[in-house]
N, C-alpha and C positions, 0 to 999 in steps of 0.2 A: 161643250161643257156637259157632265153628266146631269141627266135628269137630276129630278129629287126625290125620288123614289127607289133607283136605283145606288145615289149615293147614300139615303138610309140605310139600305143594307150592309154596303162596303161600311159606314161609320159603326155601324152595330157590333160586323165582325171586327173593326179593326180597335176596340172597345175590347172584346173578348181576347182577342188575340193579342194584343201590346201587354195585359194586362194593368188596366190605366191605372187601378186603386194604386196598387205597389209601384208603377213608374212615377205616379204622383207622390205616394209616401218618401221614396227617395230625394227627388225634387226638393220636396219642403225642407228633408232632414238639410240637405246639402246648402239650403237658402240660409237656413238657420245660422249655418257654420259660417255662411258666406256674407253675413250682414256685417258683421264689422270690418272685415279686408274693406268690403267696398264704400263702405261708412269712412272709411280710414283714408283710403287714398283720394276721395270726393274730397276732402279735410285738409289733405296734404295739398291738393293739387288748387284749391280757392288760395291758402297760403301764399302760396307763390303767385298768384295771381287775384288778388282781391276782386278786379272788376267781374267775378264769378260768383260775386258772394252772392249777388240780389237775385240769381237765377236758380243758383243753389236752394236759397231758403225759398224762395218759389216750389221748388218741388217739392222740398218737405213738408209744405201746408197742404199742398196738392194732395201729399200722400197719407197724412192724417186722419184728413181730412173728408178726403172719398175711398181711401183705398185698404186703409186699417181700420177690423173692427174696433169702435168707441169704449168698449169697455178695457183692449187691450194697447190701447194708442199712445197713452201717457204713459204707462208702464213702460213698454216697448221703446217706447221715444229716450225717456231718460237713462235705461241701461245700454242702451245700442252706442246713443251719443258717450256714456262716461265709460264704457270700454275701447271704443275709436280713438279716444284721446289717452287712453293707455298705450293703444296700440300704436297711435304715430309717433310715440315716442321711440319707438324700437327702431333698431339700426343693422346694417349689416344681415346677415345670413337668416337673423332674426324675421325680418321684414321680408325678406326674398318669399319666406315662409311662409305668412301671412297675405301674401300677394297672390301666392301659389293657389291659396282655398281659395281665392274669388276669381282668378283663372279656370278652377275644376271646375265650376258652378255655368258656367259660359261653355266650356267643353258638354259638359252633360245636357246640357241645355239641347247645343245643335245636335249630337249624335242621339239622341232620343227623337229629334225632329225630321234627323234623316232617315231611322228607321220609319217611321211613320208614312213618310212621302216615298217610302221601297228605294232610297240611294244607299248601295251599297258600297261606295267609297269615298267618302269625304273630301272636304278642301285640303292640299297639300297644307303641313307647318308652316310654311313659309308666305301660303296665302293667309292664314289663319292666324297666326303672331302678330301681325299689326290690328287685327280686328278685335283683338284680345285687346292690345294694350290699352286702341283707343275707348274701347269698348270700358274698360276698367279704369281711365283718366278723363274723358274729357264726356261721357256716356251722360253720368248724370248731372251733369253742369249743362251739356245738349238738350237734354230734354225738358232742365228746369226753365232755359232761356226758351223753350218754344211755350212751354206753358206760359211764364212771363210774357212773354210777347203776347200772343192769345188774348191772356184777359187785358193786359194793357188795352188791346186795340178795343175788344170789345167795355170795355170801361168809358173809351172815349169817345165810343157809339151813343150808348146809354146815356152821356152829359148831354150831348148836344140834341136829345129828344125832351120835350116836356116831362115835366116834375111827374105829369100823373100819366102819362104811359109808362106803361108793362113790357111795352114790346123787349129792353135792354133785359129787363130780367126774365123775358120771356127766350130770350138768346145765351143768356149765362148760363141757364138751368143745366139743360142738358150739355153744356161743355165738359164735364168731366167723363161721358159715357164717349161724346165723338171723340175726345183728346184719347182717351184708350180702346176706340175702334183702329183709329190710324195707326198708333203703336204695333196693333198685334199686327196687324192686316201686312205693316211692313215685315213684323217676323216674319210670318208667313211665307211671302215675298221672297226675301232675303237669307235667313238663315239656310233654306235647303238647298242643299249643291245640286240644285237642279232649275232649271228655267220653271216659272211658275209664274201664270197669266194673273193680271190684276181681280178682275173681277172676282174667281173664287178667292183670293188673296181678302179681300173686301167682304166678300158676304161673311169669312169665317171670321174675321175680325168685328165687325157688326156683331153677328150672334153672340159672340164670345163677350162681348160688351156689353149688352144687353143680359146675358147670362149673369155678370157679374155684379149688375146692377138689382137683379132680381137675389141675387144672392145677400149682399150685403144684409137690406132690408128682412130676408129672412132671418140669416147670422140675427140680426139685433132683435127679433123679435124673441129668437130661441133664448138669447141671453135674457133677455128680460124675462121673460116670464117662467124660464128653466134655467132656475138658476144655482143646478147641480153642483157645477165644477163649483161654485163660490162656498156652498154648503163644505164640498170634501176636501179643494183644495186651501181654501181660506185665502190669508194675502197672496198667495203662489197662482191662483186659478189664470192669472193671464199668459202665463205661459202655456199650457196644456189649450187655451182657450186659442194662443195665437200659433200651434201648431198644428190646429184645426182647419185654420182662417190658412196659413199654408200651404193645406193639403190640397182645400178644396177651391184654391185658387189656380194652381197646378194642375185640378183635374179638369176645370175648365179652359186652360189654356191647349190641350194637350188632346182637348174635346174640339176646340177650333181649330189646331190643324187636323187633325181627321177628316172635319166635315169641309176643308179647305184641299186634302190630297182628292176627297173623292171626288167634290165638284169639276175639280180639274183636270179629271181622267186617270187618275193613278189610284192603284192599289194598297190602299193602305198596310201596315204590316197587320 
């Protein structure tokens, strides 16, 4: 594995050279685009399958919760859900189309990641087509059931300890930074069409979570005490506010594999 002195550098140039701000700004715009497709067919797909349902609303407290700024949570929450429910009403060619934006958003994702870890030729379609689908069906129902399960268990920890230890909520606390170290660290892992050793997989996923935790806490302090956009855009600021909180979510993501190709002995782009 590369030092960490040497991988600073490689994560410096590969910062310069990807040019993260604008790969991030596109990210977000495309997330933006991509939240109801995927809102839409998480909706379609519990439908048909109700025993989805408790796993499902798991991830959306999850995502609330820890992972949306507070000031643009409720906003975000009620337009995303009362457009999804416009959208699964469409049928046909309509829909195909709709599906398509939250497919592009998974395409851009990996080939931004494969530039990053230097693969210059991707997974054929045909490996890639089913990773879509499930990835866009059964994705966020997967990972609301692991969150569910998760705190389940540690819930059932926390009972069977006395009234007045800590230790259960001394275990809860930080569950939402480990539940989204193992997320990326699998990105990591996984999305580059190239073999890639766990541990830097892990450290970039750690950083990057911990990054994001440092972030939040900032995000909320800006919003509170700079509270700009609220002055200029008035009811509208949570939009501007949550296209921010997308950028700079993205540039952290995009900042962990960097510091995940360097570790690993690759050249970042």
């Amino acid at each position: 594995m590369t030092n960490p002195f040497a991988a600073w550098k490689i994560v410096s140039r590969g910062v310069r050279d990807l040019d993260l701000s604008r790969t991030a700004a596109a990210l977000a715009f495309t997330t933006l685009l991509a939240l109801v497709p995927l809102v839409s067919v998480a909706i379609a797909t519990v439908a048909h399958f109700p025993v989805f349902d408790t796993w499902l609303d798991a991830l959306e407290k999850f995502l609330l919760r820890y992972m949306l700024p507070s000031s643009a949570s409720t906003v975000v929450h009620t337009y995303v859900l009362g457009f999804a429910a416009h959208a699964s009403e469409l049928r046909g060619l309509s829909l195909v189309f709709i599906a398509v934006t939250g497919v592009l958003l998974f395409a851009m994702v990996e080939r931004e990641i494969n530039l990053i870890f230097r693969v210059r030729r991707g997974r054929s379609l045909v490996r890639r087509a089913p990773v879509y689908v499930l990835g866009l069906t059964l994705g966020p129902v997967l990972v609301g059931a692991s969150i569910w399960s998760t705190t389940w268990i540690l819930a059932q920890t926390r009972g069977m300890l006395p009234r007045t230890a800590s230790f259960g909520d001394w275990v809860i606390a930080p569950l939402p930074v480990l539940l989204t170290a193992i997320a990326l660290a699998l990105i990591y892992k996984s999305v580059p069409a190239k073999p890639v050793r766990w541990v830097p997989a892990l450290i970039g996923g750690a950083s990057a979570s911990a990054a994001f935790e440092v972030m939040k806490h900032g995000f909320a302090w800006y919003v509170t005490h700079v509270p700009t956009y609220e002055v200029i855009y008035g009811a509208l600021a949570a939009l501007p506010l949550f296209l921010i909180w997308l950028h700079l979510c993205w540039v952290i993501v995009l900042a962990g594999a960097l510091l995940t190709a360097a570790l690993d002995g690759g050249q970042s782009a």
